[in-house]
Every structure is written in structure tokens, then in C-alpha cells.
C-alpha positions in Angstrom: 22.3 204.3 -66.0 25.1 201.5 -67.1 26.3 198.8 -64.2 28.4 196.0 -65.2 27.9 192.5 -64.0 29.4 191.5 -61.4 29.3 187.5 -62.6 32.2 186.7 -64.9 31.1 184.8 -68.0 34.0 183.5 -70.3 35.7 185.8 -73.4 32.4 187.6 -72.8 31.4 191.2 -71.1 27.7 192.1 -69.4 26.7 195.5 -69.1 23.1 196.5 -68.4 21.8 200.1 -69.2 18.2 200.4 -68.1 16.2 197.4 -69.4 19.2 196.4 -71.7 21.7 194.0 -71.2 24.5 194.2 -74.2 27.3 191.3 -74.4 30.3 192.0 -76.0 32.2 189.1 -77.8 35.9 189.2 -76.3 38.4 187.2 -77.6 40.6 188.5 -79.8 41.7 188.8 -82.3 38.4 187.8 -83.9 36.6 186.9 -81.4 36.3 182.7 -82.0 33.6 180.4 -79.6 35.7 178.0 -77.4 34.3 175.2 -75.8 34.0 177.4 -72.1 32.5 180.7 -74.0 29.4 178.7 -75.9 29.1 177.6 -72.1 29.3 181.2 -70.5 26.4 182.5 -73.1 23.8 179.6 -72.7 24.9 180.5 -68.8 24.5 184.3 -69.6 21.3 183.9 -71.5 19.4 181.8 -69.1 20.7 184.8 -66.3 19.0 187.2 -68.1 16.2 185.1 -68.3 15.5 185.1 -64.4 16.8 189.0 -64.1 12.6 190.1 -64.5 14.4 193.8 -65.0 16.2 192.8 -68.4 13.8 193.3 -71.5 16.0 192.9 -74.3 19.7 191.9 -75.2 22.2 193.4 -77.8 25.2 191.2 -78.7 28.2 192.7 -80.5 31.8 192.0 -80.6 34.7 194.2 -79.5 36.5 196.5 -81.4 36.1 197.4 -84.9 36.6 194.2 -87.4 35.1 191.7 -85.8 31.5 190.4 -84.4 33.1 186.8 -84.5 34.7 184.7 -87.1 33.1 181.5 -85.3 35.0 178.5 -84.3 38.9 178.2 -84.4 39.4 175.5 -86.7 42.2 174.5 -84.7 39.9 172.7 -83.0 39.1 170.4 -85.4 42.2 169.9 -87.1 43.1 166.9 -85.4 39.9 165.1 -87.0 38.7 163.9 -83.3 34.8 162.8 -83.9 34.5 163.1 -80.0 35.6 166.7 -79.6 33.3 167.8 -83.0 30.2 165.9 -81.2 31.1 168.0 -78.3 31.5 171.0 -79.7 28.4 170.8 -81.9 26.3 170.0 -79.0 27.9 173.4 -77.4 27.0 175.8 -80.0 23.3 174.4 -80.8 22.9 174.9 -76.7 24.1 178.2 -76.6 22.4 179.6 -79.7 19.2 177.7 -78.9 19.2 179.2 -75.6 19.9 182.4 -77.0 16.7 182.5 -79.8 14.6 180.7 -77.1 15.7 184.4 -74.8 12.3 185.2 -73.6 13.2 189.0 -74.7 13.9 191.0 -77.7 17.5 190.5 -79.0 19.4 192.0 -81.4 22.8 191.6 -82.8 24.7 194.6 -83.5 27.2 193.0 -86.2 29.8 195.6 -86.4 32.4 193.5 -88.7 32.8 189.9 -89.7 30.5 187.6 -88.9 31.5 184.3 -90.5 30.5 180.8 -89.9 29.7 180.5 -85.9 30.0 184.1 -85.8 27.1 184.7 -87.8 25.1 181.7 -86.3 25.1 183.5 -83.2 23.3 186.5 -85.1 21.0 184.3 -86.8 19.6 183.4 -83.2 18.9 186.5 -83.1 15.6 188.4 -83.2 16.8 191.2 -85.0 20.4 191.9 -86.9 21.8 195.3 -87.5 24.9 196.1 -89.7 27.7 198.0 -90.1 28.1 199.1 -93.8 31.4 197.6 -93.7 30.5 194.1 -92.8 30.8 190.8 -94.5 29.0 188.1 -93.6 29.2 184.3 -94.6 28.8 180.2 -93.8 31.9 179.5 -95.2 32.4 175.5 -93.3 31.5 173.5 -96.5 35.3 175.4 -97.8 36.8 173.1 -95.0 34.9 169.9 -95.6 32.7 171.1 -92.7 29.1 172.2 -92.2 27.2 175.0 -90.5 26.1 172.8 -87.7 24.8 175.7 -85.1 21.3 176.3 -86.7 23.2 177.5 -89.8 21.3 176.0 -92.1 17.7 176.1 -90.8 17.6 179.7 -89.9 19.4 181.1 -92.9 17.2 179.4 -94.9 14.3 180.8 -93.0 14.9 184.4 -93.7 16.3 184.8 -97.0 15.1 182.1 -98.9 16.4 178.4 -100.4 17.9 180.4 -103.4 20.3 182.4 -100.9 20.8 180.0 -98.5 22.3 177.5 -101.0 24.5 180.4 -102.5 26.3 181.0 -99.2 26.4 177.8 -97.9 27.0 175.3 -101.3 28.7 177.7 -103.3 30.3 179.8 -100.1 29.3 183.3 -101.3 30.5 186.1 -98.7 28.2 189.0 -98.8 28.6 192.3 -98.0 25.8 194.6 -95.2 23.9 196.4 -98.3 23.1 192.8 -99.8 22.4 191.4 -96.7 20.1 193.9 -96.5 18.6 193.4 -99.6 18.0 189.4 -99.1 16.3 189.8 -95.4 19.4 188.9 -93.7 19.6 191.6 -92.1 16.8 194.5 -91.0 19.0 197.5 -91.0 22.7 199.1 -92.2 24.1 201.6 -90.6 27.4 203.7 -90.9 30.8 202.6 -89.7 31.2 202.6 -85.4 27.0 202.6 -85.2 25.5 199.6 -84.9 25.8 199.3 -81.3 24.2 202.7 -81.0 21.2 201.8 -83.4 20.5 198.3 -81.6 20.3 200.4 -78.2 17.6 203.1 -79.4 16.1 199.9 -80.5 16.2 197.7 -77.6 14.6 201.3 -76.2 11.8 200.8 -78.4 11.2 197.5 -76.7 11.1 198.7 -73.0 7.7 200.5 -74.2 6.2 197.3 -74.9 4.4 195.1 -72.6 7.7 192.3 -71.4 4.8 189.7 -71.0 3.2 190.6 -74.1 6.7 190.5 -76.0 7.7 187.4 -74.9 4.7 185.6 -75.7 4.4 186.9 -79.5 7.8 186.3 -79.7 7.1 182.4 -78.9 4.1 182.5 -81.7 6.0 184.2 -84.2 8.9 181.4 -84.2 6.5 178.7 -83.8 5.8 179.6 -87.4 9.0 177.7 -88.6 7.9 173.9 -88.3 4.1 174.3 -87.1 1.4 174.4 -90.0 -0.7 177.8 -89.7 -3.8 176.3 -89.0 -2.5 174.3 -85.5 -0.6 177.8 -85.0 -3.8 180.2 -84.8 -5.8 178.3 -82.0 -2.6 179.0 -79.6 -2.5 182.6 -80.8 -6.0 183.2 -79.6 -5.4 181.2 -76.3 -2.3 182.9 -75.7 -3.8 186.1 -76.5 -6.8 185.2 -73.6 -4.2 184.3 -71.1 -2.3 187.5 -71.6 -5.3 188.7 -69.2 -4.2 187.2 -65.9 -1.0 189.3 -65.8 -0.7 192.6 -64.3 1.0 194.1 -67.4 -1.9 193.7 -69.5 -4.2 195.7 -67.3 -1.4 198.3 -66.5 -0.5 198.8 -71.0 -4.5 199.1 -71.5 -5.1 202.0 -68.6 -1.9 203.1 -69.6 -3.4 204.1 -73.0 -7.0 204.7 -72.1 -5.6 207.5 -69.4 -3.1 209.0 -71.7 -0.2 208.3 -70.1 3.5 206.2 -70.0 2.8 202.5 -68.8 4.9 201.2 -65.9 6.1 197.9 -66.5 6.5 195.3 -63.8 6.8 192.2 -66.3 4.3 190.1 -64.3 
């Protein structure tokens, strides 16, 4: 079952199919972050956050070039400090609200994704590509930087070696090397990737929501926490996983051979 949202969110579009939300990136012609839509996701985000329903989110962009070529550089044409201080504050709320979404999400990157565009998929749990996408943190071309968790999270998944290539040297890459560096988890054809993160996302509602969001706090607590201060929280949150009513519906679920009914609780 689809429904649309009936709360408007800036340059963006809410749909919710089952447990899924998916956002679609609207604002052609290539989809660029303004001040008001970085506000509309963090608002979005935290939404889906209280909507107990919503397990995972898929974020693509509208149409068939495009997931989002970032920022207008208009923006910062003008050389204001003020407006740049504001507008990196904007983007490093939105996309920290969106990798701190207590669900799985997935970015369904269906054409350029370029500086901000692909910061917003770096948020991400899990990025999907269309063979024919390029992807890139091209800001240091314009005396600018990748300011949105850019250069942390890149880093992260692919590697020093990588991360310097794209972001000193401003190497645009294409889905299969993506691929091939852990950028990305998965190519798919042309028109797809919506359609792959979905049967995904579907994968998702068969896991415990309470369960999901917990490991999903321990696995990115990974980044700046040594292992050893890491592993007593995994046990403890592991333990504490046994006062919610999911955890004694997925373990019945499997001992009586049969579907578990979620109430994320």
C-alpha cells in the first residue's frame, strides 16, 4: 500500500509504502540543497523518527540524471562568510540528522551525485547505484571544501588513499568503481535503483525495529570510539534489548516457526 504525506516538506516528496518511507529530491534541474530544503529533511527525518510504523527510508532524486548535484554555488558567489556559516551549519544538521535516523536508510543514487549531493548519500546506511552514475567532492575545484561530513565519512568507507583522490585531486568516479572502492554496496541497471533499495528496505521490515536501531548505533560508534570502550556497550545494549516486547515476539517468532509481528516497542 503507497499513501503520500500529507505534510509538505520543501523541494522534497514523502511517500510511505508499508514500513518504507522514500524521499524524492525535487528541485530541478538537478536537484541543489537550499537553505529551506536542508531544513525540510532534518524536519522530515526527525518525522520519521516519531512515525513508530516507518522502519527504513530510501532517498533518491527525481527523474533520470540527477540524485543531487549539492549546493548552488550561486550561493556563495558573493563571498558572504555569514551566509557560508549558515549554510554549513544547515547541511551538517540535516545530514547528521539523517545518519543519526534510528532506521535503515538507503540512498538510491540514480544519477549525479556530486559534492552535497553525494554527502547526503554518505549519511546514508547503505548506497545503491545506477550503472550510469558519477559521483564526486568536487568543492576544492572552487576554492571550497566538502563541509557536510564530506570528508570524515568518505574517508571512512573507502579508505585515505581514495578519499584524497576525489577530494585533493577531484577525481569523478563512475558506479562500477564506486563499487569497487566500498563506496557503494550495489550497481544496478539504468531506471533500478529505486526498485533495488525497496526490496531492500523489505529486507529490513523482517528485522526486529528495536534490535535494528540499536546495532545501528554500535556499528557507527565504531568511527571515533576505540574497540575496547565499544564492546562493554555492545554487551549492555545487547542485555537491555530484553525489556522490549520485540525481542520476546522475534525469539517465539522463530522457536514456533512462524513470521514475527513487529510492534517496534
Amino acid at each position: 500500500m503507497s499513501s503520500p504525506s500529507n505534510t509538505s516538506y520543501t523541494n522534497l516528496k514523502l511517500e510511505k509504502r508499508g514500513h518504507t518511507a522514500i524521499v524524492t529530491l525535487n528541485n530541478p534541474p538537478a536537484h541543489t540543497w537550499t537553505a529551506d530544503s536542508l531544513a525540510a529533511l532534518k524536519q522530515l527525518v526527525l518525522d520519521l523518527n516519531a512515525d513508530r510504523d516507518i522502519y527504513a527510508l530510501v532517498i533518491t532524486g527525481e527523474g533520470a540524471k540527477f540524485f543531487s548535484a549539492g549546493a548552488d554555488l550561486k550561493l556563495f558567489a558573493d563571498g558572504d562568510k555569514a551566509r557560508a556559516r549558515d549554510m554549513a551549519r544547515r547541511f551538517g544538521e540535516a545530514f547528521e540528522t539523517l545518519s543519526a535516523f534510528r532506521g535503515v536508510s538507503i540512498a538510491a543514487i540514480n544519477g549525479f551525485a556530486m559534492g552535497g549531493g553525494l554527502e547526503c548519500a554518505l549519511a546514508c546506511d547503505i548506497r545503491i547505484a545506477e550503472t550510469q552514475a558519477q559521483l564526486a567532492l568536487p568543492e576544492a575545484t572552487v576554492g571550497l571544501l566538502p563541509c557536510a561530513g564530506g570528508t570524515q565519512n568518505l574517508a571512512a568507507l573507502v579508505g585515505e588513499g581514495w578519499a584524497k583522490r576525489m577530494i585533493l585531486c577531484g577525481e569523478r568516479i563512475d558506479a562500477a568503481t564506486a563499487k569497487d572502492i566500498g563506496l557503494v554496496e550495489q550497481v544496478v541497471p539504468t531506471g533500478t535503483a529505486l526498485e533495488a533499495a525497496l526490496k531492500l528496505a523489505e529486507a529490513t521490515a523482517k528485522q526486529s525495529p528495536t534490535s535494528v536501531a540499536i546495532c545501528k548505533t554500535l556499528i557507527q560508534s565504531t568511527r571515533g570510539v576505540p574497540l575496547k570502550q565499544v564492546l562493554p556497550v555492545e554487551r549492555e545494549a545487547f542485555v537491555d534489548l530484553f525489556d522490549t516486547l520485540d525481542q520476546k515476539e522475534g525469539v517465539n517468532a522463530f522457536l514456533e516457526k512462524r513470521k514475527a509481528e513487529w510492534c517496534n516497542g
